[in-house]
N, C-alpha and C positions, 0 to 999 in steps of 0.2 A: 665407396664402391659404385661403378657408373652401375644404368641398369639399362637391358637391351627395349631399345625403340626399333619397332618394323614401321615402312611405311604401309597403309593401309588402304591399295585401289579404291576398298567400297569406301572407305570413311575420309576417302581423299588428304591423307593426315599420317604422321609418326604415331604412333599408339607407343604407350609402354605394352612388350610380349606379356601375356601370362596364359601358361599352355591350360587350358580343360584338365587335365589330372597333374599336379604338382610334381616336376621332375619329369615328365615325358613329354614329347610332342610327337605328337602324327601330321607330316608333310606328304603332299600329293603333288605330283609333278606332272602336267602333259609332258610325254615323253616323242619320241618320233612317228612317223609313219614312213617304214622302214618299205621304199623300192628302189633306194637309188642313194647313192654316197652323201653322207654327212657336211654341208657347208660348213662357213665358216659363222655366219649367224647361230648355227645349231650349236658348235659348241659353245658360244658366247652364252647359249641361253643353261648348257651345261652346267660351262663353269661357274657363272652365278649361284644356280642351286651347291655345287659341290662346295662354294664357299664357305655359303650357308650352313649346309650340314657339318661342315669341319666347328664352323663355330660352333653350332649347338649342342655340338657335342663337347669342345672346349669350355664352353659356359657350365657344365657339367648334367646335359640334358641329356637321358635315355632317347634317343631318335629314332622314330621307324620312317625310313625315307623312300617313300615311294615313287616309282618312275615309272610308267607304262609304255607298251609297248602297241604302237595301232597294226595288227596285221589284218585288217579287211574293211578295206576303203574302194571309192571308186578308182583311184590313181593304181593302187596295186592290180586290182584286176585286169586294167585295160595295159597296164604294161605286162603282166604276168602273160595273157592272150597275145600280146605280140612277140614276146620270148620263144613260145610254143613252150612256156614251162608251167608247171605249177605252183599257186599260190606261193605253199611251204617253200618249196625250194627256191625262188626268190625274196621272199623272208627272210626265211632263215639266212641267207647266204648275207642281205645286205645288213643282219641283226651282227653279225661275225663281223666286218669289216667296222660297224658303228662301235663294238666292246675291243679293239684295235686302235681306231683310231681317238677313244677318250681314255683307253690305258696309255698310249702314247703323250697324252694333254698330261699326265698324271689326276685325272677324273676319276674321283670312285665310285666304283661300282652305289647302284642302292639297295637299301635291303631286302628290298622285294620289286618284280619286277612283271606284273601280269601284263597277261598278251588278251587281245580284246577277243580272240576266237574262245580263249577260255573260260570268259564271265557271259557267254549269249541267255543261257537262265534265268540267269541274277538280272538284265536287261529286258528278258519278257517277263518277268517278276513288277519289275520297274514300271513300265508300261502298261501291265494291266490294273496297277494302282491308281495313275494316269487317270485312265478311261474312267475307271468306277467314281473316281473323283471330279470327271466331265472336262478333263484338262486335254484329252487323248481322243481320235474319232478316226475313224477309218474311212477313206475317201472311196472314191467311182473305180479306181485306176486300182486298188489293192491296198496303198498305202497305209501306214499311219502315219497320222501329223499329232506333231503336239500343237492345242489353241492359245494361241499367245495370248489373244486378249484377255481370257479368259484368265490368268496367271495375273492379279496384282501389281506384284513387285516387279513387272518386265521391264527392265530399261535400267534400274536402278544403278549395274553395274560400269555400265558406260556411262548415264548421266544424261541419257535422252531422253525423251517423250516417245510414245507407241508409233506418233504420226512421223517424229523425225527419221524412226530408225525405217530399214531398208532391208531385205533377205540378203545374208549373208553370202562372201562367193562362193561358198560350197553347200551355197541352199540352191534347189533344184526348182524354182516357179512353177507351178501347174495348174493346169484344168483343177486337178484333184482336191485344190488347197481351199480355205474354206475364206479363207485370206492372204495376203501376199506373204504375213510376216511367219505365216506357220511355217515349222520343220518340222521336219521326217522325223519318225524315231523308227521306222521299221520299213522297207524297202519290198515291196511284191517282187518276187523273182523276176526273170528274167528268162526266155527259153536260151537267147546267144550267150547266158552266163554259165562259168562253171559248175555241178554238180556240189562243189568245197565252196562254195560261197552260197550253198542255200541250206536254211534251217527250216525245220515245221516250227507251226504257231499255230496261238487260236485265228490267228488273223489270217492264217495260210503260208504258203511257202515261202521266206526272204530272207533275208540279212539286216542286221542292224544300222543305223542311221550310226553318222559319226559320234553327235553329241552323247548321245544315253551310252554308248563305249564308257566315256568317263565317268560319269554319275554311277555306273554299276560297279566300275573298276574300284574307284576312289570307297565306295561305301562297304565293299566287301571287305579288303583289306586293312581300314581301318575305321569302320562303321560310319552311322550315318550322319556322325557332326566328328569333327576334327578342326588342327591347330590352326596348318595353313597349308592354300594351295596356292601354288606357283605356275608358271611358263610365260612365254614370250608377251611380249606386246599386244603382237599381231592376234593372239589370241581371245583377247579383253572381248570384241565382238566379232564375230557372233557365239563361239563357240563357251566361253565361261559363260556368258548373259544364259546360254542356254541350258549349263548344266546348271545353273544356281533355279532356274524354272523348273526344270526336271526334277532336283533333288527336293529341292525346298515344295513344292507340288505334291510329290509322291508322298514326304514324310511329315511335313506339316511345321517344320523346321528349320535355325540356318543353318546350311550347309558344313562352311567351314569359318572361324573368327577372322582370318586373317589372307585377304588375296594379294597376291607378291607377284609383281610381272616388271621381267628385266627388257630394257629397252632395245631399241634395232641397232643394226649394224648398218653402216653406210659406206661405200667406196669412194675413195677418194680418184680423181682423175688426174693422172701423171700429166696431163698437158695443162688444165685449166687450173686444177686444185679445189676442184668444187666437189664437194660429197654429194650423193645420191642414196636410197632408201636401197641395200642388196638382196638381193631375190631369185628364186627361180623363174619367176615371172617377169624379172626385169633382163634375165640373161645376162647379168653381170655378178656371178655367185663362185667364188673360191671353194673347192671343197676343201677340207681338212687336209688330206692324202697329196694336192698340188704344194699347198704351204707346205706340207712338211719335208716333201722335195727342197726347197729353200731354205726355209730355218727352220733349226733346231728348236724342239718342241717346250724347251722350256723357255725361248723365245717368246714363242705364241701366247702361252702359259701367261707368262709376266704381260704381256702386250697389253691381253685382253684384260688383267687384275689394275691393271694402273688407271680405266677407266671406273667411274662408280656403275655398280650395275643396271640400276635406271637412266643413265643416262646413254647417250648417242654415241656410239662409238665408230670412231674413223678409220676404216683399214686401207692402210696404201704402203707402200714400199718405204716410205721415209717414215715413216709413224713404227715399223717393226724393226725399222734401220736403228733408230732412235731405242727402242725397247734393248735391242741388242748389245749397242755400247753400253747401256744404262744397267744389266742385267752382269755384263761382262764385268763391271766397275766393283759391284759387290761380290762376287765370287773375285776378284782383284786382292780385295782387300782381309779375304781367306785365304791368298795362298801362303804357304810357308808357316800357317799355323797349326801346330800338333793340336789337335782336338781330344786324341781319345777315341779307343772305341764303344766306349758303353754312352748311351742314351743320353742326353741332352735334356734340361728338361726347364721350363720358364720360369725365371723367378719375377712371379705375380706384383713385388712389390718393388721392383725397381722404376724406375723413374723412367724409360722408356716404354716398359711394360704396363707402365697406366697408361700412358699416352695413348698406347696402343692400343688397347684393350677400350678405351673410352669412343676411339673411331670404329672399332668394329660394333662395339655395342649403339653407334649413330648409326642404324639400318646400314651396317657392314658396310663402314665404308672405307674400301678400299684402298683408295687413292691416297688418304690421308695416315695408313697406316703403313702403306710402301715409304711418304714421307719421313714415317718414325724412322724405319730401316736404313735412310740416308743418312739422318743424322745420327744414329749410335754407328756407322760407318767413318763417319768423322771422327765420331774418339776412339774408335777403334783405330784410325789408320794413325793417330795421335800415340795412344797409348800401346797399340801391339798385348795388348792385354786377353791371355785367356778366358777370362771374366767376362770382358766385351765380347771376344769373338762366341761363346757358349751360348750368352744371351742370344746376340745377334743370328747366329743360326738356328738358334730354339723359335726365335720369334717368328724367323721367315719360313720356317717350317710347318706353322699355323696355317701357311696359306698354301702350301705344298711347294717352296719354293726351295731354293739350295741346297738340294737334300741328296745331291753329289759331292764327288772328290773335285775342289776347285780344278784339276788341271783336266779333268777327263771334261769339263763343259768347257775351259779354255782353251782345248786342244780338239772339241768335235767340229768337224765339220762337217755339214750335209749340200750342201751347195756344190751343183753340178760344174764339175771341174776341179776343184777343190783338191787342193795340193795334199798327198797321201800320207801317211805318218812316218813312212819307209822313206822315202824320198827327204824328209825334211828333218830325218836323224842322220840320213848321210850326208847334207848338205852342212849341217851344223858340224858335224865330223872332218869336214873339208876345211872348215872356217877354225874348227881347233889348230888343227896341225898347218894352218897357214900363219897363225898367230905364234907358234912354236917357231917357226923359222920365221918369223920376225918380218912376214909378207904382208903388211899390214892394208897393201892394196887390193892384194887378194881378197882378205878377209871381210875388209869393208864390201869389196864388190857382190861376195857372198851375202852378207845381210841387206844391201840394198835388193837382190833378187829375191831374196825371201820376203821381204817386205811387198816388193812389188806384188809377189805372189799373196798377200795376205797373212803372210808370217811377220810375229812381231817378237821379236830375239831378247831375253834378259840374261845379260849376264851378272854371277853372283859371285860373292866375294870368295867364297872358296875355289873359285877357279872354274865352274859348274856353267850349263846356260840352260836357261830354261823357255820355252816356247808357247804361243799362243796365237790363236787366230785374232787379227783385228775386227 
């Protein structure tokens, strides 16, 4: 029996997992800062956790998976003021369109989901542990800063020195700072701000700094030490450097065992073919909602799982062109198979099913488990074997994948322009009855315009045809 290795940010290393209470883990997820559509970096960093959690809970781990939600930042505010709306109602609206667009990825949901308006408390709770501890100081300007220097273990998480590291770009430089490297953890109001964006304090009127959001979020829901916390890259610093300050500060403890950060998305350029680092800030950023104009969402799906989640991933036109045949091949080699309709379910001890199971438990890795999938596709397409095909869709099912009717994803199309279903049952209809009368000109000519059109025509021996997009 393999046994699950996570790679481990702080310990720069695979660790063997072993959660804090045997049989449970508690995950923490940075989750969005909801004012504006989901890229395609953001799901990358979804679908990683979602992987995640399907595993641990396939490994047979009770999971409480948490994901938050940031609704009071400076970016909301200054777009919510130029809306002429309020906070909530941009929140919330672009919260609606994020639980759309990763039910569409097939993303699931997490089990808990706090919104950062909701832990403000728990965050001056946090802070004034802080101060009494001499970690926390209130500046000229209103503020509070957490003192970095003052915190030990600062740096540990990236791997720098106090003098290497730099204010991060959502740290605010000021008069007020006692040093460059402090952060905020509490915000003096604002008169041009809105009324919903200001809390009392002991410190006086403000809002909370981004970082202590997570440190209050992450401890309430699943206290003050847990299994592992997760998100992107780009987060590693400044913002985890700082909650592991904050938490580990306040409560004299580490945080969480295990930090988990899935790496960047990079655009490929259709003229050069040179990838680049994708961003809002680089204004070269896909949201979710444009790709899915294009392809089909379990495209994306599969696109993004064929990469390992630490690693760089390339999005361009021919990298999801490529996902698309690739994905088509294995729903291929489902069609025409009676399955059944009761449940599916993996037989652990089969010889693809170790394979399997031995990459996911390598820090989930992906790539080498879609691998497995090709090859029991091989004897399935050999042996036509119920046995194959149950395995084979049990398996891909671990990772949310094949869990259609072969023809309804061989037959969707979402790509603007996209030959209709109506049209390409009457045209197959045309190609019958030319073949009936023995017009064989005809009929060829028909399936070359269906092909032209991205129709790819089978016909079957009972006299049947059966249809597919290329």
């Amino acid at each position: 029996m393999s046994q699950l290795k996570i790679y481990n940010t702080l310990a720069r290393e695979k660790q063997v997992f072993t959660p804090i209470e045997p049989g449970k883990v508690g995950m923490y997820v940075c989750g969005m800062t909801i004012y504006d559509y989901c890229h395609i970096g953001h799901a990358r960093m979804m679908m990683a956790f979602d992987v995640i959690y399907r595993w641990l809970k396939v490994s047979g781990y009770q999971v409480t998976y948490v994901r938050n939600i940031t609704d009071i930042e400076d970016k909301i505010i200054k777009r919510a003021v130029e809306n002429g709306e309020s906070i909530f109602s941009l929140t919330s609206r672009f919260e609606k369109y994020m639980d759309e667009d990763t039910a569409a990825l097939g993303i699931l949901p997490p089990d808990v989901v706090p919104h950062a308006t909701q832990y403000v408390p728990q965050m001056l709770s946090i802070i004034a542990q802080l101060e009494q501890k001499g970690l926390a100081y209130k500046s000229d300007d209103g503020d509070v800063n957490f003192a970095v220097r003052n915190f030990p273990g600062y740096g540990k998480l990236s791997g720098k020195s106090l003098d290497d590291l730099r204010a991060g770009e959502r740290v605010d430089v000021n008069t007020g700072k006692r040093d460059p490297l402090d952060f905020v953890l509490w915000k003096a109001s604002k008169e041009s701000e809105p009324d919903e964006v200001k809390w009392d304090s002991t410190w006086g009127s403000g809002r909370p700094g981004w970082h202590i959001e997570c440190s209050a979020m992450s401890c309430a829901t699943l206290g003050q030490h847990f299994d592992i916390h997760g998100g992107g890259a780009d987060l590693q610093f400044p913002h985890h450097e700082n909650e592991i300050a904050q938490s580990e500060g306040a409560f004299g403890h580490p945080m969480t065992n295990y930090w988990v950060h899935n790496g960047f998305v990079r655009v490929v350029d259709e003229a050069t073919q040179v990838a680049v680092k994708m961003g809002k800030s680089f204004n070269n950023f896909f949201t979710i909602r444009d790709v899915l104009k294009l392809y089909d969402a379990e495209v994306i799906r599969f696109f993004i799982l064929r990469g390992h989640y630490r690693s760089p991933l390339n999005y361009g036109t021919d990298n999801l062109d490529d996902a698309k045949a690739a994905l088509t091949r294995l729903y291929t080699a489902l069609s025409g198979i009676e399955l059944g309709a009761e449940a599916v379910e993996v037989d652990w001890n089969e010889a693809h099913a170790i394979r399997f199971r031995e990459a996911m438990d390598d820090d989930f890795n992906t790539p080498i488990a879609i691998a497995v999938l090709f090859d029991l596709v091989t004897e399935l397409n050999k042996s036509k074997s119920l046995a194959h095909a149950r395995q084979f869709k049990a398996l891909a099912a671990v990772l949310g994948l094949l869990e259609r009717r072969p023809q309804e994803f061989l037959q969707a199309g979402v790509e603007e322009g996209a030959m209709i279903e109506a049209a390409i049952v009457d045209a197959i209809a045309r190609r019958g009855e030319a073949k009936k009368a023995r017009n064989f000109a005809e009929s060829d000519a028909i399936r070359a315009e269906l092909l032209a059109a991205g129709i790819v025509l089978e016909d079957k021996p009972d006299g049947t045809t059966n249809w597919r997009r290329a």
